[in-house]
N, C-alpha and C positions, 0 to 999 in steps of 0.2 A: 063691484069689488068683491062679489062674493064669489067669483071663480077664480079669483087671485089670489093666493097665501101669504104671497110675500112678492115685494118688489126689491130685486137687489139691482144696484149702483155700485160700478168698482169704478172708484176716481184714481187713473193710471196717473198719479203723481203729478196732478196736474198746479196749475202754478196759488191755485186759490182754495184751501183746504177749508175753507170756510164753508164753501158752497155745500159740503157732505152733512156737515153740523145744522145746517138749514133744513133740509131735503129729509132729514133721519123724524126731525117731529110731525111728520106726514105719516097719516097711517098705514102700516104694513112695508115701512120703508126701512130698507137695512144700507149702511151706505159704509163700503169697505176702502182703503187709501195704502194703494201698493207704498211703499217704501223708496222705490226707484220707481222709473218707466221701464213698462213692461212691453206694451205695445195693445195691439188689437186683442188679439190670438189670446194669449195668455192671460189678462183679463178675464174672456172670457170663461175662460178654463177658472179659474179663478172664482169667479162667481155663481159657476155651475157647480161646481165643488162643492157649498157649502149650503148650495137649493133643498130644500126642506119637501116641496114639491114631487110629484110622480110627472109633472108635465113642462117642459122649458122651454119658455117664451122668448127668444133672443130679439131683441130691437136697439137698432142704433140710437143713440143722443139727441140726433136730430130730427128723430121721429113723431110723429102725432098720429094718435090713435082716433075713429071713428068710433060713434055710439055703437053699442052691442058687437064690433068686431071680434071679440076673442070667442064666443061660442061656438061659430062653423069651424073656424079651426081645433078648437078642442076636439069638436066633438069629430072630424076627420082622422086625428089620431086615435081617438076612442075606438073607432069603427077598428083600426089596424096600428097596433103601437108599432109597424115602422114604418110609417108614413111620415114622412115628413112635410110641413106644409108653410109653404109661400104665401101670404095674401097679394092681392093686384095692389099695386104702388100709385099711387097717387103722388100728384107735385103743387108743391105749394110753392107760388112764383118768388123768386128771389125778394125784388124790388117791393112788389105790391102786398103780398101774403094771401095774392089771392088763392084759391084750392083750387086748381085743373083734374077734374076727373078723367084718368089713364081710359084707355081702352082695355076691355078684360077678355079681350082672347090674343095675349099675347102669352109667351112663355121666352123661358132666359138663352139664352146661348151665346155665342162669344166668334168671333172673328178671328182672323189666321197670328192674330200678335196677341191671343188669349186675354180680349179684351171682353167684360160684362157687354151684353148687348140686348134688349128687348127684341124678338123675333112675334112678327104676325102670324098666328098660326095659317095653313098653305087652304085655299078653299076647298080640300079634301077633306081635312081635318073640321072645318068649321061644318062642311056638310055631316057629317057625324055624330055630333055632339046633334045629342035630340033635349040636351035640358042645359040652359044658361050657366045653372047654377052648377053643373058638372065639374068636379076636377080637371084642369089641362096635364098630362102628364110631361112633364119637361128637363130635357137634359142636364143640366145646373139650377141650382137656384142662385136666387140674390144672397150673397152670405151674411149681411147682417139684420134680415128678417124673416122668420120664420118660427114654428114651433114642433118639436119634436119629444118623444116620449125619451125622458131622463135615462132610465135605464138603456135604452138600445144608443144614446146618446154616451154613453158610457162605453159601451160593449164597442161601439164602432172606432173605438180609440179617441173621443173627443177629436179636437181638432190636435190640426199639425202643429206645434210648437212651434216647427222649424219656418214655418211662414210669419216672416218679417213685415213685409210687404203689405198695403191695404191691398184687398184687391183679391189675393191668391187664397182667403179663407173658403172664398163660394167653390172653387176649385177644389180645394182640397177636400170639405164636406162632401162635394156631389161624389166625389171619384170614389167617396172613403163609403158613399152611400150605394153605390152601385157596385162596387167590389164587393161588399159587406151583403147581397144578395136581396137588396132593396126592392121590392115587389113596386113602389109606388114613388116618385116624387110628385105632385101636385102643386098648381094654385090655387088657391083658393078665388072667390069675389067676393071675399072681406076687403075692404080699402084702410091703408094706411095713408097719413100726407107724408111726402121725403123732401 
């Protein structure tokens, strides 16, 4: 907990405001409650706004973190504050909860109906890579996990507002990351469960 500052929670107006008053007596927990629904996107914006932090850790609700996961990523942005960085996704099975560990040379991309999609990397690619531990550099990220430095997270226009949609935030990040002169997107082999 010592490379965390603060953990924000924006409850998009959800039906039990209970849960934030819970969640807030937990250390380093700040737990904010839109007014209306806001949506994904804006939320987010929302709770980066008011990040106290040099570094923003985005993860979805339905996420679980692995022992010691946040140090490779930090420290990937450290090396280059605009790097932005994906850890390998891990699945935690619906029914059972059991943890299926992902394969980690995958990287994100998407299909002709601009659908998320896990891609193997090509055995070009794998022939390459001389250390495991390598960043993959990869065309989209997954949009609700990653971490990227505050400021260029700023700079790059935060997200689109205008993205309603689940789904279109990883799009609009990557595109607004590679317009914006993005030297790096990366995965990292930090494992998250999803």
């Amino acid at each position: 907990m010592n490379l965390i500052q603060e953990i924000i929670l924006v409850d998009d107006f959800s039906n039990d405001p209970e849960d934030c008053k819970q969640l807030i007596k937990l250390p380093k927990v700040k737990c904010l409650r839109n007014n209306e629904r806001q949506g994904l996107v804006r939320s987010r914006i929302r709770g980066a706004d008011i990040a106290q932090g040099t570094t923003l850790t985005f993860l979805d609700s339905h996420c679980e973190v692995n022992r010691d996961w946040l140090q490779p990523l930090l420290h990937r942005v450290r090396e280059d504050y605009t790097r932005v960085v994906c850890p390998v996704i891990d699945i935690i099975h619906l029914d059972t909860f059991n943890y299926i560990e992902s394969a980690s040379e995958l990287r994100g991309g998407f299909d002709w109906s601009l659908h998320f999609q896990w891609e193997q990397l090509t055995p070009e690619q794998k022939a390459r890579r001389l250390d495991p531990t390598e960043p993959i550099r990869t065309p989209i990220i997954a949009g609700g996990l990653f971490v990227m430095d505050k400021s260029w997270f700023d700079y790059l226009g935060k997200y689109d507002t205008d993205m309603d949609i689940w789904g279109g935030e990883n799009f609009g990040e990557s595109l607004a990351l590679r317009l914006g002169a993005w030297p790096e997107v990366s995965m990292s082999l930090d494992h998250l469960g999803l």
